[in-house]
C-alpha positions in Angstrom: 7.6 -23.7 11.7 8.7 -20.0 10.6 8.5 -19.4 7.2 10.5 -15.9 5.3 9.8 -12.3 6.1 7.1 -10.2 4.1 6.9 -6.9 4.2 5.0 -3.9 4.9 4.4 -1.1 1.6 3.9 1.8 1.4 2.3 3.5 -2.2 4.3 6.7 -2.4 1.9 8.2 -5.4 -1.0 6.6 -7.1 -3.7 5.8 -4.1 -7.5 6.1 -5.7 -5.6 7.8 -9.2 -4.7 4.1 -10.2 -7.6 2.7 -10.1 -8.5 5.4 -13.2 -5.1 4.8 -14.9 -2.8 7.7 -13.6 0.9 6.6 -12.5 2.0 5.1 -9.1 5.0 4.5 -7.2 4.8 1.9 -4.6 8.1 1.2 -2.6 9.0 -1.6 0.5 8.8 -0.3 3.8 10.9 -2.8 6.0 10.2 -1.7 9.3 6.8 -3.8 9.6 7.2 -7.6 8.5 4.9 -11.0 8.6 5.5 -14.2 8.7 3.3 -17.6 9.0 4.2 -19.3 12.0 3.2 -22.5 14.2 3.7 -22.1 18.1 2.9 -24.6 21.2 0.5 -22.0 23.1 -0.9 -19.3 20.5 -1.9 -16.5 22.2 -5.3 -14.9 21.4 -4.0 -12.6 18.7 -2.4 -15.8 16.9 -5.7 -17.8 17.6 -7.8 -14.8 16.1 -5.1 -14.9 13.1 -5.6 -18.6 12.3 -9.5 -18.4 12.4 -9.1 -16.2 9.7 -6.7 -18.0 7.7 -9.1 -20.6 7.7 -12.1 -18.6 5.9 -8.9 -17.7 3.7 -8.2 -20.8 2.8 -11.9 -22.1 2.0 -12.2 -18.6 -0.4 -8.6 -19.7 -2.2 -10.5 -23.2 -2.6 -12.9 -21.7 -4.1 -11.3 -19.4 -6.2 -9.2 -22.4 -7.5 -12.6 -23.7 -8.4 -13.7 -20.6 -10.3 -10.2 -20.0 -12.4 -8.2 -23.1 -12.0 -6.1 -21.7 -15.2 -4.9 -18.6 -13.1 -3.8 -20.4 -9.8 -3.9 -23.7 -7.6 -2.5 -23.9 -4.2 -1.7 -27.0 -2.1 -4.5 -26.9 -0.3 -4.0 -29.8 1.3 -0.9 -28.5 3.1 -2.0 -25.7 3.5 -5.5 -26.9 5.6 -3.4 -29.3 7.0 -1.1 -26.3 8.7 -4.3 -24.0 9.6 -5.0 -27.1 11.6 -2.0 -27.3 13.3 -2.9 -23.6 14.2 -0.6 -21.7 11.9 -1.2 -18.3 11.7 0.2 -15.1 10.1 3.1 -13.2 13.1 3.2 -9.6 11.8 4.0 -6.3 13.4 2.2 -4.7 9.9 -0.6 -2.6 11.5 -4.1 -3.1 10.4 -6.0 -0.6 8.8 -2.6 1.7 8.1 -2.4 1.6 4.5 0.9 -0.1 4.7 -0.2 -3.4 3.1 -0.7 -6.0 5.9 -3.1 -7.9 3.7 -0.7 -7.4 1.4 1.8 -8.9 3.6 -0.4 -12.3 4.3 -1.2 -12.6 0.8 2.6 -12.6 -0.4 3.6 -15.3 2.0 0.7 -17.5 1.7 1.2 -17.6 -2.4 4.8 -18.1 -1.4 4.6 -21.1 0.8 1.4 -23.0 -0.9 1.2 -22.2 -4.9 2.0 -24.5 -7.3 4.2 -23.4 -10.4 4.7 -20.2 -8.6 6.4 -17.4 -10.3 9.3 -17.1 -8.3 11.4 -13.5 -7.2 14.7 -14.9 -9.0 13.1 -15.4 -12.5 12.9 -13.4 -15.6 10.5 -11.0 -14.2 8.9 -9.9 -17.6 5.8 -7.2 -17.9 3.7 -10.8 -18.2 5.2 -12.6 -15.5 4.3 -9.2 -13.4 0.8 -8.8 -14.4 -0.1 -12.6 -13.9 0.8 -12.6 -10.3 -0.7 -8.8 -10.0 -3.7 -10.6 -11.2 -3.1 -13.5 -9.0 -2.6 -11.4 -5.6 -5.6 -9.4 -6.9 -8.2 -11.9 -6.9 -6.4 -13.2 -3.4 -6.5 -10.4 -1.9 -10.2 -9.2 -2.8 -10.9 -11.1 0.3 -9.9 -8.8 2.6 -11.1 -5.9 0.5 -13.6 -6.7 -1.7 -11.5 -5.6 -4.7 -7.8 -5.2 -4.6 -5.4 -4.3 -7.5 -2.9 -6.4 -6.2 -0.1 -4.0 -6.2 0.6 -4.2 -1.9 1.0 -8.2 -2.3 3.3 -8.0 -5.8 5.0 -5.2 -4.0 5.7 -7.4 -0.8 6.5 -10.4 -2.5 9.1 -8.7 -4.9 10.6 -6.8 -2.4 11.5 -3.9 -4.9 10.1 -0.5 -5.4 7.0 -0.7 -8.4 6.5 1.6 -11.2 3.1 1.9 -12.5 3.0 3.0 -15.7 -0.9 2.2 -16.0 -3.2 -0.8 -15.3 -1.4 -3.2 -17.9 2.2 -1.7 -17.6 4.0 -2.0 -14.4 7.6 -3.0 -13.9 10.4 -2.6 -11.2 11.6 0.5 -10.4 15.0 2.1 -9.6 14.6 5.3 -7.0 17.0 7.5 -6.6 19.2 5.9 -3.4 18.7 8.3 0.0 20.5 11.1 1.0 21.9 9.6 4.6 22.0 13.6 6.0 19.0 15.0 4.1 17.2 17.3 5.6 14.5 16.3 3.1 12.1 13.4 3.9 9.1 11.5 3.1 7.1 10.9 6.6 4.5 8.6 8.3 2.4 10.4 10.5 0.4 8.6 12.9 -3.7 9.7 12.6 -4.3 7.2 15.9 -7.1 5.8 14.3 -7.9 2.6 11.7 -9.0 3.2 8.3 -11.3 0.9 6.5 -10.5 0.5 2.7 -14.0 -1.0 1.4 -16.0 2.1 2.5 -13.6 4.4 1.4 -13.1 3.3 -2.0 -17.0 2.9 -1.9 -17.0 7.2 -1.5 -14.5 7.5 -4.2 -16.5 5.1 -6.6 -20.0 7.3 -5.6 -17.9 10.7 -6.4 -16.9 8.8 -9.8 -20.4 8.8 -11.0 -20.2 12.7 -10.9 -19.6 14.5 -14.0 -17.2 17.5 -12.1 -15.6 15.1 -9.5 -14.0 13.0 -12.7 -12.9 15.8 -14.6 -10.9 16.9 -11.1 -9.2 13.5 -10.9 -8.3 13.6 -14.4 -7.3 16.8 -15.1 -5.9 18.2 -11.3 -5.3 14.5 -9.8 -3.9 12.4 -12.1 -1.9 15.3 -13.5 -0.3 15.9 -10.5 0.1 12.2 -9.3 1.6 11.3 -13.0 4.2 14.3 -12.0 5.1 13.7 -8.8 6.1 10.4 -10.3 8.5 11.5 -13.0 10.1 13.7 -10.3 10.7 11.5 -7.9 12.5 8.7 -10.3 14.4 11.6 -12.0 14.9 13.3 -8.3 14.2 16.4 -9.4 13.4 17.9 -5.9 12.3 21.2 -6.5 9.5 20.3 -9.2 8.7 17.2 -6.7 7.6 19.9 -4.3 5.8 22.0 -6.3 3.7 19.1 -7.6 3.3 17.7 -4.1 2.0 21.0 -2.8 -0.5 21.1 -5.4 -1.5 17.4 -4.9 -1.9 17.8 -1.2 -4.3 20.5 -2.5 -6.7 18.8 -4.3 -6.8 16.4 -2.0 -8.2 18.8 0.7 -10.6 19.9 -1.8 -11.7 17.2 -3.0 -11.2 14.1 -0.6 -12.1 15.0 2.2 -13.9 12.1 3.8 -10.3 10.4 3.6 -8.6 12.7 5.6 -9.5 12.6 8.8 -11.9 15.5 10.6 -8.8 16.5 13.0 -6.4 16.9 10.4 -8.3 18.8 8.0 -6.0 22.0 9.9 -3.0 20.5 9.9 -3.6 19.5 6.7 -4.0 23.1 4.8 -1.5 24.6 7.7 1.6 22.5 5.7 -0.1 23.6 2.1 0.1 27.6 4.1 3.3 27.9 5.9 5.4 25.1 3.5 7.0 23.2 6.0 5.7 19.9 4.9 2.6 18.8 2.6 0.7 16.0 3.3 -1.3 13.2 1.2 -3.2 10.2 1.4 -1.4 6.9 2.5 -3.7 4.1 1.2 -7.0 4.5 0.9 -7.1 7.0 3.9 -10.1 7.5 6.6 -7.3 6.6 9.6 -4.5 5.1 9.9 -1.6 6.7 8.6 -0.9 9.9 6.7 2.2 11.1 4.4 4.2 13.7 4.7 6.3 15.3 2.4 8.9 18.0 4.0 12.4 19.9 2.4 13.8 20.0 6.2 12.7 17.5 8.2 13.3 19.5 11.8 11.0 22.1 10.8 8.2 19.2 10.1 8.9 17.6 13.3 8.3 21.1 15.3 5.3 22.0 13.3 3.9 18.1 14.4 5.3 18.2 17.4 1.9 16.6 18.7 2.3 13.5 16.5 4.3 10.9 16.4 6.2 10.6 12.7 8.3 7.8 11.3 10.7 8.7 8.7 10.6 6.2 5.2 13.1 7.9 3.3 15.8 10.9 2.9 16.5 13.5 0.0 
């Protein structure tokens, strides 16, 4: 058994700003994938992978339980597969804020819901926030609370405007620039992030009066711009906005970015050969970069690996 492709995301603006209300973009990435698979001799990974699905499957039971008018899965196939050792087959990194719960989330909802809302419907503003609210409460396993967006964005396979917590909809971007010396970046930190205790910093910095008038009037500003730019691809304003994003990031998010990048960081704010932001919930995994010529970035990072996701 194979079943489709999922794949990775990766949230262009929006990370921690969303969660108070400012904009987001959140686009496919398809270089990472999952799918859930049965094989003859599971290796360790895949026997690690199905354990898991297993405690997955006993929380989707329950959650059926709990809110049987939002979703109910087959769980009889489904328990029926974990026991035949299915388990999820993804090259989507852990930890990298590109959506590998996302990922698992997608394809389970895919394969065992009943009355799904499927990718070739209508997809009204309703049919999009039932199965954000769907993938939400699925995906607050891994996470402990999860807005959804990474599994709607895998599922759907489109790039995802939000607009704010109760208005999201598909998104056109402007298509790529095949010789571009402008790009949007990965950049490889070398370690894994953990997105509970980070969001549990962000929501102890909420109850401080100064650090929510920041995020509303610097952060949220900026992210809502960055936005508009990038749909309209208005490059030069994008730029401007990023740089002073990537700024109040450094100033004020500190525990997300991490220690040995803190340099590297304000060096791309300094010399303006790229900017970087948060990717995710930050604390590892992978960065963003932002750069209007892409060979200067790579010789400024020459020390770290980078992945480009898309051209200007």
């Amino acid at each position: 058994m194979k079943g489709p492709l999922f794949y990775s995301k990766i949230l262009l603006f929006g990370e921690y700003g969303i969660i108070k209300d400012s904009k987001g973009l959140s686009i496919p990435y398809n270089f990472y994938n999952g799918a859930l698979k049965v094989d003859e001799n599971p290796d360790e990974a895949a026997q690690k992978s199905n354990q898991s699905l297993q405690r997955f499957a006993a929380y989707l039971e329950d959650l059926q339980k709990k809110n049987p008018e939002l979703v109910s899965f087959d769980l009889e196939s489904l328990n029926s597969d974990i026991a035949k050792g299915m388990y999820f087959d993804s090259s989507i990194p852990q930890g990298y804020g590109v959506g590998s719960s996302g990922a698992l989330v997608a394809a389970i909802y895919d394969e065992y819901a009943q009355d799904k809302i499927t990718v070739l419907e209508n997809l009204t503003r309703d049919k999009l926030l039932k199965l954000k609210k769907i993938f939400g409460e699925m995906e607050s396993f891994f996470h402990g609370k999860s807005s959804g967006l990474d599994p709607l964005n895998s599922y759907l396979s489109i790039p995802i405007l939000i607009n704010s917590k109760d208005n999201i909809e598909p998104a056109g971007i402007p298509s790529q620039t095949e010789n571009g010396k402008g790009a949007v970046f990965l950049l490889d930190s070398g370690t894994i992030g953990e997105t509970a205790p980070m969001v549990q910093i962000f929501m102890e910095n909420m109850q401080q009066e100064p650090f929510r008038k920041m995020l509303k009037e610097q952060f949220v500003k900026h992210t809502d711009a960055c936005v508009d730019d990038f749909l309209k691809g208005d490059v030069k304003s994008l730029f401007g906005n990023i740089k002073k994003l990537s700024h109040v990031v450094l100033d004020n998010f500190k525990p997300m970015i991490p220690a040995q990048f803190h340099n590297l960081w304000k060096n791309g704010i300094e010399t303006n050969e790229y900017y970087l932001k948060l990717c995710g919930s930050g604390g590892g995994g992978y960065i963003l970069g932002f750069t209007e010529d892409i060979d200067k970035a790579r010789l400024a990072l020459k020390d770290y690996r980078l992945e480009v996701v898309y051209n200007f």
